[in-house]
N, C-alpha and C positions, 0 to 999 in steps of 0.2 A: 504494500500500500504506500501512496505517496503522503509522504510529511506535509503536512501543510507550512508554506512559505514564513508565515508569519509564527510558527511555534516555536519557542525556544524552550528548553528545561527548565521549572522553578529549584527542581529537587531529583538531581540524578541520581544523587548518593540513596535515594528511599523509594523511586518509582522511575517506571517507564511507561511512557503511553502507545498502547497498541491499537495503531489506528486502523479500521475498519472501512470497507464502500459503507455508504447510506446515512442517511441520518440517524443520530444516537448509537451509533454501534461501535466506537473505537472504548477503547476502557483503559481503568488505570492499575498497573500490576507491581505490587512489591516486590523490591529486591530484597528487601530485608525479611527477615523474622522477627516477629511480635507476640507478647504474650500477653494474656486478656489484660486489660486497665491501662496497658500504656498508652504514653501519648507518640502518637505516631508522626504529625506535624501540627506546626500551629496556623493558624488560617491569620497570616496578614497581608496577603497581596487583595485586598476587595476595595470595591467603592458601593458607596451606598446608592439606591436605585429607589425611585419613589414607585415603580411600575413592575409589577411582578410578571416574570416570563417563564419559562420553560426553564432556562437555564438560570436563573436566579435562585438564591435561596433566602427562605425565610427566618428573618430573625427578632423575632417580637410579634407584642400582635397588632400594634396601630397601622391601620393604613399605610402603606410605605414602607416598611420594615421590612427592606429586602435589601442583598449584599449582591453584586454581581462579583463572581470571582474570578483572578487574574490570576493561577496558577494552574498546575499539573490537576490538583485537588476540583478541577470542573468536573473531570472525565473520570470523576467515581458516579459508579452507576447504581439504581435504586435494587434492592433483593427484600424479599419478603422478608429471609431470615439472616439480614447485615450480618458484616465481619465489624465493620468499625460503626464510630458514632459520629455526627458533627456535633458537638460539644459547645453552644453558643449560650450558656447557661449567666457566665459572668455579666454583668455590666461594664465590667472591664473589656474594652475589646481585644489588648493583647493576652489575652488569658480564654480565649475562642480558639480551639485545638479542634484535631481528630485523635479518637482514640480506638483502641482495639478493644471489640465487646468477646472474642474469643480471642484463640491463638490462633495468629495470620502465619502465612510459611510464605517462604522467597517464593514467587511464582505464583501467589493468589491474585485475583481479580479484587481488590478493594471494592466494598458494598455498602450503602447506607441503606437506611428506611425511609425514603421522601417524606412519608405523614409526623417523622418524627421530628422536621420542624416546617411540614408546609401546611396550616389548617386547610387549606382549597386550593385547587393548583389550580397555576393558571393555564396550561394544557393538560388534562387525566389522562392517559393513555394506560393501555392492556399491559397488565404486567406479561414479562417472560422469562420469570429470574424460575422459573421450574423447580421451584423450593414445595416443601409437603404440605407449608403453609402460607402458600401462594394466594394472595388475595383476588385477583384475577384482573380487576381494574381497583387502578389506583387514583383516586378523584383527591387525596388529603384525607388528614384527624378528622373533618368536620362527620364523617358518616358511619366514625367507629367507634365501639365500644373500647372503655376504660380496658375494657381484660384483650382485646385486640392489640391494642396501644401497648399495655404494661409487657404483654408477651415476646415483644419486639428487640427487648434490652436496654433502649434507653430514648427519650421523650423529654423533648426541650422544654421548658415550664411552662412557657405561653401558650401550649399546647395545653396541657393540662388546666390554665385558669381559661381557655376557651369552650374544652370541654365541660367545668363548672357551669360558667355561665348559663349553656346552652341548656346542661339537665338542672338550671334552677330559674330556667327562663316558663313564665307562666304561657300555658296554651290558650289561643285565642280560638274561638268556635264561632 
């Protein structure tokens, strides 16, 4: 496959990106070995983006709360049952990591859980990560259950005071 002109490495010594024909199909692959809880990198090549895309990630829940990111770490792809987490937990933004939810080995495909910080995407598209527990389409938190979420390993906060909200929001008839 061809390199695209404009890529450069953020992080050769921890990944390589194996690029793919089509849309969404290249991915991003550890050189290294990780074991569950580390931090694998930290996420500061981003700018913040008031317009949520495809390729953005969500990080909070106002309006706008979304990072576009300027590294290798774009081209981690969503799995029903992730290898790592995006970790945007702090208010501190250098303290915004990926971490390992099991143990990763040289030559895995890095995997997050999109719902675990996007409440609504702004493209759903059919999952194909062929995991057991494979959601099938993935639209965001906003249409899963707490034990859905929790089962996943790890769910950004705003996820969780969104989910509140929603089961303590009164029904209109």
């Amino acid at each position: 496959m061809t390199i695209p002109k404009a890529y450069v490495p953020t992080h050769p010594e921890l990944f390589v990106v194996e690029f793919q024909p089509g849309n969404f199909a290249s991915r991003l692959v550890s050189l290294k070995s990780f074991e569950a809880k580390e931090t694998i990198a930290r996420i500061s090549r981003f700018t913040r983006t008031p317009h949520a895309a495809y390729h953005t990630v969500q990080c909070g829940s106002a309006l706008g709360d979304n990072i576009e990111l300027h590294s290798d770490l774009v081209y981690v792809n969503h799995s029903c049952e992730p290898n790592v987490a995006f970790d945007l937990s702090s208010k501190d933004t250098s303290q915004w990591h990926v971490r390992a939810l099991k143990q990763v080995k040289a030559g895995d495909p890095l995997t997050f859980f999109y719902p675990s910080t996007e409440w609504k995407m702004a493209q759903p598209f059919d999952c194909l990560c062929g995991s057991k527990t494979c959601l099938g389409r993935i639209e965001g938190a906003f249409i899963l259950s707490a034990e859905e979420l929790s089962s996943r390993g790890f769910v950004n906060p705003w996820i969780w005071t969104q989910l509140e909200r929603k089961a303590n929001k009164p029904r209109v008839e």
